[in-house]
N, C-alpha and C positions, 0 to 999 in steps of 0.2 A: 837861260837861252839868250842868244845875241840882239838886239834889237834889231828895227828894220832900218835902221840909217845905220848899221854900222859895215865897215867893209871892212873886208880881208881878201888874201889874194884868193885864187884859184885853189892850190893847195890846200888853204886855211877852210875853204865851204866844203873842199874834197874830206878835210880831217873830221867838220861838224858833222859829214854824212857819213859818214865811215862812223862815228858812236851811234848814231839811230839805227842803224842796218847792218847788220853782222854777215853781208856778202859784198867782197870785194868788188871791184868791176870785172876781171877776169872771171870770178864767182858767177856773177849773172850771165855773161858771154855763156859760161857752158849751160847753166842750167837752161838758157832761154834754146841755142842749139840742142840739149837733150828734146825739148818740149818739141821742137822744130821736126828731130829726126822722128820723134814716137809718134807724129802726123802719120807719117809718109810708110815705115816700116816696123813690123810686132818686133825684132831683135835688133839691138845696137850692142853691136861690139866698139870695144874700144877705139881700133884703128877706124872704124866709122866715123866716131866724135872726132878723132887726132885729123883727119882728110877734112870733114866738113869748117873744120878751126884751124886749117895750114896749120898746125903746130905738129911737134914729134913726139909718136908716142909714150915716152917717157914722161914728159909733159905732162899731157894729158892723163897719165895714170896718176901723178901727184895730185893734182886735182878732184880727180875722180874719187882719190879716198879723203882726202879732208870735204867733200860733198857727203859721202857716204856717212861721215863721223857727224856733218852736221845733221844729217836727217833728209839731205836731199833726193837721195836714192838710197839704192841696194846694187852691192857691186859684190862681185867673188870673183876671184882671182881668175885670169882667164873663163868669164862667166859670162849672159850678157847685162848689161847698163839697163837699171827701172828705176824709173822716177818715183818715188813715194806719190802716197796724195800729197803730203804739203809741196812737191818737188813738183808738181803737175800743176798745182795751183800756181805758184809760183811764176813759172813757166807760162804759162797762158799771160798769166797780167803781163812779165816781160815780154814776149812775141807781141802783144794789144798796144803795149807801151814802143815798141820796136816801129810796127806798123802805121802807129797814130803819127809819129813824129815822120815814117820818111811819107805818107802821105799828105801830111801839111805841105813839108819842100818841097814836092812834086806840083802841090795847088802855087805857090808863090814864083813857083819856074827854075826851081835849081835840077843844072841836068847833069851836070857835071859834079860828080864825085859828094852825088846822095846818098849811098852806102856809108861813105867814110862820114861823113858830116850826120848821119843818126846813128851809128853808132858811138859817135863824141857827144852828142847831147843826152843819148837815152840816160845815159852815167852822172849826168850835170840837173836834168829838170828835176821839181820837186813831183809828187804825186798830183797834192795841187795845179800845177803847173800842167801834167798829163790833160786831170780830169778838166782842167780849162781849156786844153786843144783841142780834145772830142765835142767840148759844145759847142766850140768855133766850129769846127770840121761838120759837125751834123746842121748847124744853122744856117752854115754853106749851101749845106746838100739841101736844104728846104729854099733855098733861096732861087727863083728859075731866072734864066739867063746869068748865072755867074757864074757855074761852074765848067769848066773844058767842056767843051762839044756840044755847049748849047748854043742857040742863035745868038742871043744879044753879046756875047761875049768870045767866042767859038778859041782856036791853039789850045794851051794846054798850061794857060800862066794869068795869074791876077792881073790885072792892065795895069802897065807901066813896067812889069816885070819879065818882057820878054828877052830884056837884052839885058848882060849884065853891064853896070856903070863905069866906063873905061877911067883909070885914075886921071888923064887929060880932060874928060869932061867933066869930073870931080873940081877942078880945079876954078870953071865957070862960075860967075857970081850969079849969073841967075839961075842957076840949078836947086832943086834943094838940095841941103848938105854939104854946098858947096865952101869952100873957105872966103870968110869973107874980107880979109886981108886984100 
């Protein structure tokens, strides 16, 4: 395995995680939406999974049977969509992992295009990386007056982070981060 000083691009850490885990990232998208829909209602059809993942059925049913092949469900051809146990376990850690992350960016103040932004890192964090946002996030929660809607702190953003960094003020030398050119 690579060391911790060594870099590769995006790609290259995408290639490392793709031999450790034998689901894609579209792979997890669905199973974490199967886990999603089996919340809410006892039968998921197909066109269910293809509506909740904008995708077209056809799509979806490709998918649906190399999940089935892996072990992640039970599918019959026009039948409906069940998560195996390991597809439900699975599923949970992804939705926990889904949740953890857009609740951090929610604590740090990103309001704009939080969806799009944890669904790009769920695919990137390590495990590790997860089970160190939940301590942060629970140590938060222990923590009184830090988190949104308490006194000493009150909005809905770590202080400092209510506004995002216009790149003209980036540019300021007394800023941090700033260029110091």
């Amino acid at each position: 395995m690579a060391g911790e000083n060594q870099f590769y691009t995006v790609r290259g850490y995408a290639l490392q995680h793709r031999k450790r885990n034998s689901l894609t990232d579209s792979m997890e998208d669905y199973v974490e939406m199967l886990y999603r829909l089996s919340l809410k209602q006892k039968e998921i059809r197909l066109n269910d999974l293809a509506t909740a993942l904008n995708v077209k059925p056809p799509s979806a049913t490709r998918m649906v049977q190399k999940l089935a092949k892996e072990g992640f469900l039970e599918y019959r051809r026009y039948g409906h969509l069940c998560l195996t146990q390991h597809g439900r376990e699975v599923g949970a850690y992804l939705l926990e992992r889904h949740n953890t992350i857009s609740e951090f960016l929610r604590l740090i103040g990103v309001r704009e295009g939080r969806q799009q932004d944890t669904e790009r890192m769920e695919h990137y964090l390590s495990d590790e990386a997860i089970t160190c946002l939940r301590r942060f996030l629970a140590c938060l929660k222990e923590e009184k007056g830090f988190l949104p809607g308490q006194p000493a702190l009150g909005g809905n953003a770590l202080p400092g982070a209510r506004e995002p960094l216009h790149p003209e003020r980036a540019k300021r030398r007394d800023l941090p981060g700033s260029d110091p050119r």
